[in-house]
TIMAR-886899 format. One record per residue (C-alpha): x, y, z; residue in one letter. Coordinates in steps of 0.1 Angstrom, whole numbers. Layout:
BEGIN
<node <X, Y, Z>, a>
...
//
This chain:
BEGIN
<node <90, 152, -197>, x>
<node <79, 162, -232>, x>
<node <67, 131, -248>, x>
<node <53, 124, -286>, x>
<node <25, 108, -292>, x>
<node <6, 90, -313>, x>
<node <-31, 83, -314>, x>
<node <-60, 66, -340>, x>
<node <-94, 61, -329>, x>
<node <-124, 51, -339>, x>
<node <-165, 66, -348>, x>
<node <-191, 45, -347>, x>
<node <-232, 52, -346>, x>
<node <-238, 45, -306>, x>
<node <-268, 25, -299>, x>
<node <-270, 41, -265>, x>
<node <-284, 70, -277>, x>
<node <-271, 106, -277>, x>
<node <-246, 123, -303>, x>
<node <-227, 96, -322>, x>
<node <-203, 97, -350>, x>
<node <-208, 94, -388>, x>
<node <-213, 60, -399>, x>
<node <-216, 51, -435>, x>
<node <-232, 20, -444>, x>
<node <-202, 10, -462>, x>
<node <-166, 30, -468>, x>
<node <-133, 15, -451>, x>
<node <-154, -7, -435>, x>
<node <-180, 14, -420>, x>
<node <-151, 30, -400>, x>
<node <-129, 59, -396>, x>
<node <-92, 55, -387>, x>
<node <-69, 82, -382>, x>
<node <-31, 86, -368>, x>
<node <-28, 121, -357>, x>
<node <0, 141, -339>, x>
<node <2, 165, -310>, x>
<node <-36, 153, -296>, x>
<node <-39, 137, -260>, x>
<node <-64, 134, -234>, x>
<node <-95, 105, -238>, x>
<node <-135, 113, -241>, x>
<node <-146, 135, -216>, x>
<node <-169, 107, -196>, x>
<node <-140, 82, -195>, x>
<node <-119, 109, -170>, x>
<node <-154, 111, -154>, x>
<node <-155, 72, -146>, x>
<node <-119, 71, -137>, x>
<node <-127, 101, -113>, x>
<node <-154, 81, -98>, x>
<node <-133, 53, -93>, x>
<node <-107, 70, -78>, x>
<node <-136, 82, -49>, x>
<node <-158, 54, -49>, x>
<node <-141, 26, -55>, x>
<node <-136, 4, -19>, x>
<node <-104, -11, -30>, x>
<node <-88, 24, -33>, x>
<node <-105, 34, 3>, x>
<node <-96, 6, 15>, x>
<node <-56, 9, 7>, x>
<node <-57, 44, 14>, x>
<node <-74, 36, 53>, x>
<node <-46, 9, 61>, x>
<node <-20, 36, 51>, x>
<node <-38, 59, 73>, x>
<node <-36, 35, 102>, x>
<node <1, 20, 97>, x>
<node <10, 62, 103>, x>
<node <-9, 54, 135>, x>
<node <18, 32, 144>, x>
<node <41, 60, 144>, x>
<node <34, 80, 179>, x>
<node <29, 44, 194>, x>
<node <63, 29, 185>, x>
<node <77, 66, 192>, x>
<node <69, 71, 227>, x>
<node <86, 59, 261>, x>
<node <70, 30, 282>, x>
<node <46, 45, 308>, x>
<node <58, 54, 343>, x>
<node <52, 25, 370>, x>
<node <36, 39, 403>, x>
<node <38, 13, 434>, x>
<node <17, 23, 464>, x>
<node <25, 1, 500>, x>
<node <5, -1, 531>, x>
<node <18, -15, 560>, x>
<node <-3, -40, 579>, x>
<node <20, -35, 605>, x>
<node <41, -9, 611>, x>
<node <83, -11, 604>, x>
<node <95, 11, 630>, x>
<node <124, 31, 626>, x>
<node <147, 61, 642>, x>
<node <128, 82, 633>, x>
<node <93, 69, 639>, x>
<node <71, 40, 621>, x>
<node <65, 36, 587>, x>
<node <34, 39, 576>, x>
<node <32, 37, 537>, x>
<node <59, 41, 508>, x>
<node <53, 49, 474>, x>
<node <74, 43, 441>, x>
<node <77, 62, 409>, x>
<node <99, 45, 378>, x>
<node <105, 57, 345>, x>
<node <121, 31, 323>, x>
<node <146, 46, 294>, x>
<node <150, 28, 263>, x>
<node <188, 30, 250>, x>
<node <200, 62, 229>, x>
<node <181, 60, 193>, x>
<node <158, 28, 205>, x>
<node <127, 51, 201>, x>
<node <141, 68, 166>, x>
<node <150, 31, 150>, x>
<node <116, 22, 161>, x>
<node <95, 55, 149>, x>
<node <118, 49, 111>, x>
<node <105, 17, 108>, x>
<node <68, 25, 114>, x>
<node <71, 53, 90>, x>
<node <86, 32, 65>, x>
<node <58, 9, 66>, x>
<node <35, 37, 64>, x>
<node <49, 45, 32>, x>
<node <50, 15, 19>, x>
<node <12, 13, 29>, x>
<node <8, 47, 5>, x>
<node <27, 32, -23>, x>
<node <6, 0, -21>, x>
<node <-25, 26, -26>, x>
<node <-11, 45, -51>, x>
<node <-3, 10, -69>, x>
<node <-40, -7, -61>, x>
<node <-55, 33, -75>, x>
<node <-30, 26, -109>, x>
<node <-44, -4, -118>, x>
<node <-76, 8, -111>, x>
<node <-68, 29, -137>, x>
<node <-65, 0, -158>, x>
<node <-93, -18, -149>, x>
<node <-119, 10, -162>, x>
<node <-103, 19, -188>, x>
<node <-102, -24, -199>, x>
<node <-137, -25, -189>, x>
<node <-143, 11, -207>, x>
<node <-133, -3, -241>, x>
<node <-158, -38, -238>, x>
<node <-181, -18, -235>, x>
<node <-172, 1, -265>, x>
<node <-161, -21, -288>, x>
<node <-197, -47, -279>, x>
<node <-215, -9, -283>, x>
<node <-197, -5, -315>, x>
<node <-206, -45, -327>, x>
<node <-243, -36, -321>, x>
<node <-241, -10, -343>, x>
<node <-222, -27, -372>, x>
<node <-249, -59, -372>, x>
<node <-277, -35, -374>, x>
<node <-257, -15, -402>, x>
<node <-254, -47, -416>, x>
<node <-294, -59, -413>, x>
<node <-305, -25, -433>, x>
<node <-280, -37, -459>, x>
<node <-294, -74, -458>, x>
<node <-325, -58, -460>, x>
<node <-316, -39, -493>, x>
<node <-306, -73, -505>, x>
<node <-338, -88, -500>, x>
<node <-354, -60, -519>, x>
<node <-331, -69, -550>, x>
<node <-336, -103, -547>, x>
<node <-376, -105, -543>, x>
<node <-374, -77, -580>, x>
<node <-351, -99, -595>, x>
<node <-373, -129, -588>, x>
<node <-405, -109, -596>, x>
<node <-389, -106, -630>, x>
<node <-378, -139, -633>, x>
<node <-342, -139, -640>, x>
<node <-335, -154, -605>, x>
<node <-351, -181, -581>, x>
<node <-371, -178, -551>, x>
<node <-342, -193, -525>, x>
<node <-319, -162, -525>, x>
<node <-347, -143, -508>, x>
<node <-351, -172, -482>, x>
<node <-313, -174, -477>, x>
<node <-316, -139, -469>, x>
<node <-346, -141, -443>, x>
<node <-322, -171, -429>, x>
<node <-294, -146, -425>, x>
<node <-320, -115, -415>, x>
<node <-330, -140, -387>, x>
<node <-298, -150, -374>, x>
<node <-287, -114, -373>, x>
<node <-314, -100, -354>, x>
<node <-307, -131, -326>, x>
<node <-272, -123, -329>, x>
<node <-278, -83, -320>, x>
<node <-306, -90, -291>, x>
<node <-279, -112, -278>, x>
<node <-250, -89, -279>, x>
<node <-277, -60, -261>, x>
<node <-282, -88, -230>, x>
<node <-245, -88, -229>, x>
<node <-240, -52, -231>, x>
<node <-266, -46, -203>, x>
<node <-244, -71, -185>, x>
<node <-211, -52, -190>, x>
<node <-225, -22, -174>, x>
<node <-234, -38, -144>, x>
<node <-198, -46, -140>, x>
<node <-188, -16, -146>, x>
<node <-207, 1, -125>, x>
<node <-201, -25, -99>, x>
<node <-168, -16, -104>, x>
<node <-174, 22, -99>, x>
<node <-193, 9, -66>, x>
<node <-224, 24, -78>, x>
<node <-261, 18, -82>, x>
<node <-259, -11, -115>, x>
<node <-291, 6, -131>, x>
<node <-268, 39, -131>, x>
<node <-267, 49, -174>, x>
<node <-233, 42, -189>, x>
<node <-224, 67, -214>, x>
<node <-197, 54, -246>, x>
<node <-180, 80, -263>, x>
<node <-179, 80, -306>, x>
<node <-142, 79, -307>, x>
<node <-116, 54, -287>, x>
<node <-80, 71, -282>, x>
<node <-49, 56, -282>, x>
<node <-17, 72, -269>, x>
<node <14, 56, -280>, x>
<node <44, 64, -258>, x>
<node <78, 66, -281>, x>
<node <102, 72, -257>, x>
<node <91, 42, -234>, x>
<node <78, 16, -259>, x>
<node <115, 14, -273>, x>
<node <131, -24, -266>, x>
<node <165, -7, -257>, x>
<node <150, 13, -225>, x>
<node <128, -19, -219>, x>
<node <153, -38, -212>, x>
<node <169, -13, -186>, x>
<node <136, -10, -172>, x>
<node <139, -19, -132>, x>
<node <104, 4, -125>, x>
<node <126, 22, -98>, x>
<node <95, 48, -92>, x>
<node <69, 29, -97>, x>
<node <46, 23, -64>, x>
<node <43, -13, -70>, x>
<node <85, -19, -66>, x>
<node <86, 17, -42>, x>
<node <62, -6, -21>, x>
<node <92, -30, -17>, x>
<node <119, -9, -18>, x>
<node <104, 7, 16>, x>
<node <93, -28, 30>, x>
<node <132, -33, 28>, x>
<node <139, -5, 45>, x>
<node <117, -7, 70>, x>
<node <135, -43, 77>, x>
<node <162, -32, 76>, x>
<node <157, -2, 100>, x>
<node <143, -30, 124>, x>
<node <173, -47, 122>, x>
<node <187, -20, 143>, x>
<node <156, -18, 165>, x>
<node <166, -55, 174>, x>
<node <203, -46, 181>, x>
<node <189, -20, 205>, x>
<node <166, -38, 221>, x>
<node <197, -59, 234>, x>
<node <207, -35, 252>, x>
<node <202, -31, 292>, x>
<node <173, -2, 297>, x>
<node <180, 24, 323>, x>
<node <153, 31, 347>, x>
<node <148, 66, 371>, x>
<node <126, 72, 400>, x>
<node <122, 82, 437>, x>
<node <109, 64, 464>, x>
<node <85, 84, 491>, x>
<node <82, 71, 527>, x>
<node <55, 81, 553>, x>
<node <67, 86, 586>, x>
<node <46, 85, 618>, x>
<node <65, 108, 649>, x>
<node <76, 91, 680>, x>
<node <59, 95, 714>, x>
<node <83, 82, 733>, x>
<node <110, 101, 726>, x>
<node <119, 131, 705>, x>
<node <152, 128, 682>, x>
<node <163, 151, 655>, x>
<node <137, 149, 622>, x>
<node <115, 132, 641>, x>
<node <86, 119, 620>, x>
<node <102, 137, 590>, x>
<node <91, 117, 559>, x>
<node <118, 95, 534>, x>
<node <125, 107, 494>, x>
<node <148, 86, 483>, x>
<node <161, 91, 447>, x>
<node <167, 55, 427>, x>
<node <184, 41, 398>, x>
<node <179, 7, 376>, x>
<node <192, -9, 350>, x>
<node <178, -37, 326>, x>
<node <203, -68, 324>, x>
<node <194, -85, 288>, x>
<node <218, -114, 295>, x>
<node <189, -138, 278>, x>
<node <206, -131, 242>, x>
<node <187, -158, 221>, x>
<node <153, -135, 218>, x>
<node <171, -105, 206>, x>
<node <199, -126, 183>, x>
<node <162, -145, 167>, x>
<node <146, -109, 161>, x>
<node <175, -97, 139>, x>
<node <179, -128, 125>, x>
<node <140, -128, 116>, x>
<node <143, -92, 109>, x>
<node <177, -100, 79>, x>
<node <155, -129, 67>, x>
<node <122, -106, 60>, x>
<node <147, -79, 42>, x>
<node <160, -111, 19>, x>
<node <125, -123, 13>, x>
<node <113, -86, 3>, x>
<node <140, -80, -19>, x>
<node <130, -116, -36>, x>
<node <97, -104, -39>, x>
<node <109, -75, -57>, x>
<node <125, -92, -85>, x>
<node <101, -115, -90>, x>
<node <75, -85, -95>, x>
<node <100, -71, -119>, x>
<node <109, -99, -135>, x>
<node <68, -103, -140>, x>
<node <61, -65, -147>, x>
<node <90, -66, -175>, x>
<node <71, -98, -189>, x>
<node <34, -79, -190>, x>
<node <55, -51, -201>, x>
<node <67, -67, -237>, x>
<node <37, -85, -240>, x>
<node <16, -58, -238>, x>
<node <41, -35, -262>, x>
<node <37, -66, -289>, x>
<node <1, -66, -284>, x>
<node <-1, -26, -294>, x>
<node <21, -34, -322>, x>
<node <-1, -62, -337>, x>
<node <-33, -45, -333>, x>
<node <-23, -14, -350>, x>
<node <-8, -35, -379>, x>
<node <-38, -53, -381>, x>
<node <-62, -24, -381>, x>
<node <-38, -11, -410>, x>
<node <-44, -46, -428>, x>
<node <-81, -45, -424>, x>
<node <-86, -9, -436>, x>
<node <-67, -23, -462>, x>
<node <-86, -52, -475>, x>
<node <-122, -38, -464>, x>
<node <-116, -12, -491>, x>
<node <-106, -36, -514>, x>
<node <-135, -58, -503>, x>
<node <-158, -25, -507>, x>
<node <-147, -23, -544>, x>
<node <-156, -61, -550>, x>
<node <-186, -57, -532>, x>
<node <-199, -33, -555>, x>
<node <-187, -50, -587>, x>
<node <-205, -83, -578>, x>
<node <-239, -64, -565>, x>
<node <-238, -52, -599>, x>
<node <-229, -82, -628>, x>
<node <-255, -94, -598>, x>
<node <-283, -70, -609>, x>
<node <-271, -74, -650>, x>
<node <-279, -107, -642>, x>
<node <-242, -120, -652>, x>
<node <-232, -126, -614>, x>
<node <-240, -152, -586>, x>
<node <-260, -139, -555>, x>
<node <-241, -164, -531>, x>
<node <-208, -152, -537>, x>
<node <-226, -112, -527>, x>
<node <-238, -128, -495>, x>
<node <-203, -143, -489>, x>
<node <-188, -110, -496>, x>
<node <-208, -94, -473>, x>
<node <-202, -115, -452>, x>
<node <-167, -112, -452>, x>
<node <-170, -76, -448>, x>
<node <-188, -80, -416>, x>
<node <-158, -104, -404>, x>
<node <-133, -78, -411>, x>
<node <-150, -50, -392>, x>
<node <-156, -70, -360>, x>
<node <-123, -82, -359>, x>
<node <-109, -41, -367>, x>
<node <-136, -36, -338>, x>
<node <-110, -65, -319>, x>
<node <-79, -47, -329>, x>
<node <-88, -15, -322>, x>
<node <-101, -26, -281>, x>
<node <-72, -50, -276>, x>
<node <-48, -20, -289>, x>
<node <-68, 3, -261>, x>
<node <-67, -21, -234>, x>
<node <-28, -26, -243>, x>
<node <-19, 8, -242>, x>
<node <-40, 10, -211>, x>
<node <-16, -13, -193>, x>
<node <16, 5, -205>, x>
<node <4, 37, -190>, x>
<node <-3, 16, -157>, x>
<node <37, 6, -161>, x>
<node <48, 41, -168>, x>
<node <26, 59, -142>, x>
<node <51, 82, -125>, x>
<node <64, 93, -162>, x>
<node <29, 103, -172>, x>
<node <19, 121, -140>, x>
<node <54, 142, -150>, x>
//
């Protein structure tokens, strides 16, 4: 299914070492947006993580396992009840025409009725693949998880390196101030306000590195990996926007027929519904085959036709169910687990829809936000400048340049915000629309 997309990121100067992006101390913010066409894929080491998920994690192992053994339940469900062998020893010999008896011997094969062991073999391989469904859903939202826990660590990455943009430009304002004082056109306290600032800052970014360090642990964690293993954040943060799906009209429509999470219930129905007939069957009388063997001694005292000759003796049974409450409760239980499945799976539509809409209006917001913050740190940038400079002609106030700059540094973290929630948002579409994606 050909799909257009649309994607904006982000570059930022990665404290983590390694290549990084361009990043000007001031310029839209100290950030690059862009909305480009025809481009797809995310940074190389993000597929990397997801890959490792995928193989490491034990939730995935541990769905795909108890698919593995509910397939194991097919062969056993599949097969006919094991032969009965009866061995008998006389303590005292039965005589008969033909001489005594000494031991008999009984072979009997029980046969359940036509299609018993099919009904039963359907149902076990529906629940087998409603065991796979359940893994491919639990490996989805995986998916999600990294990918959520992926942009944290990004956008706290990215925060690091705005604050310490942020402390060289402090720094530059100290200089100024400590000149301008030097030359007496302004006081001594707008160099202290800025070593109160200079302090908090530095606080603020040895704070955020604790956190970081923290995030990566549960990452890795997450990964199932050792939580010293190096964490490596691309420059740029993708964001695919899917048209087609994203519009209200086919929202609305949505059921999430293919996805695993409702496939997983849709088979669960089945499977009920296939055992349904199991129990109807299981009503019905069992027909049993076999062949009795005899051991004849030969008589002594006289000598009659066959004498001594041994006893087969073909034989026939048949089951009589007439205790009908067992089998009438097992379809009943069997109707009630269909209802309650189907149930199930409109409540997890209903819910899925809900995440769905919420998650579509969350994309939406953050990439009008993002717009509206370019917007006013570029405006921002301009004042910035104007008031550093009736500042240094000493016609201008130096709070109102620390306010702006502070400002500035508001409006960057919270494009840092808009740009993680509008990753972790798309993230979860893509979790809704898997099957669509993998086409």
């Amino acid at each position: 299914m050909k799909s257009f997309m649309k994607l904006f990121f982000i570059k930022f100067k990665s404290p983590l070492g390694g290549v990084g992006g361009l990043f000007p101390l001031r310029g839209l913010g100290g950030f690059f947006l862009f909305f480009l066409w025809g481009l797809g894929g995310y940074a190389q080491n993000l597929d990397n993580y997801l890959q490792i998920a995928a193989e490491n994690n034990p939730e995935v192992k541990a769905a795909y396992t108890s698919f593995e053994a509910a397939l194991q339940q097919v062969p056993q469900v599949s097969s006919l009840p094991d032969p009965t062998l009866t061995m008998s020893a006389f303590g005292r010999m039965v005589e008969t025409r033909l001489g005594a008896q000494e031991a008999r011997f009984s072979l009997m094969q029980m046969f359940p009725w036509f299609g018993t062991l099919e009904a039963k073999a359907t149902t076990a391989e529906l629940m087998a693949e409603a065991k796979f469904q359940e893994y491919l859903d639990v490996r989805a939202n995986l998916n999600y998880q990294v990918k959520s826990a992926y942009a944290e660590i990004f956008q706290l990455s990215a925060t690091i390196a705005v604050k310490e943009d942020n402390l060289e430009i402090l720094d530059s304002y100290r200089e100024l101030a400590l000149r301008k004082f030097e030359a007496g056109s302004a006081p001594m306290v707008n160099v202290v306000k800025i070593d109160i600032k200079r302090e908090q800052a530095i606080t603020e970014i040895l704070l955020l590195k604790e956190e970081l360090e923290t995030l990566k642990t549960q990452f890795n964690l997450l990964l199932n990996r050792r939580i010293n293993e190096e964490v490596l954040v691309a420059d740029t943060l993708m964001v695919e926007e899917l048209f087609n799906e994203m519009k209200p009209e086919n929202n609305n429509q949505q059921n999430f027929k293919d996805h695993p999470a409702i496939e997983q219930f849709n088979r669960q129905a089945a499977a009920y519904e296939s055992q349904q007939v199991v129990a109807r069957k299981n009503g019905l009388p069992q027909v049993g085959v076999g062949v009795d063997y005899g051991i004849i001694s030969e008589r002594t005292d006289a000598n009659p036709v066959n004498n001594g000759q041994d006893v087969i003796m073909p034989m026939l049974s048949v089951s009589l169910p007439i205790f009908r409450k067992k089998y009438k409760a097992a379809q009943k239980e069997a109707e009630l687990m269909e209802t309650a499945v189907q149930q199930n799976r409109q409540a997890k539509i209903n819910n899925m829809k809900s995440e769905l809409e919420m998650s579509r209006y969350k994309l939406n917001k953050s990439q009008r936000l993002i717009a509206l913050y370019d917007r006013q740190l570029e405006s921002s940038e301009q004042a910035n400048k104007l008031q550093i400079s009736a500042f240094s002609n000493a016609t201008g106030d130096f709070e109102e340049v620390l306010q702006m700059n502070q400002d500035i540094l508001m409006l960057q973290l919270q494009k840092l915000e808009a740009v993680k929630e509008a990753f972790v948002a798309n993230a979860k579409l893509e979790y809704f629309f898997i099957n669509k994606n993998q086409e």
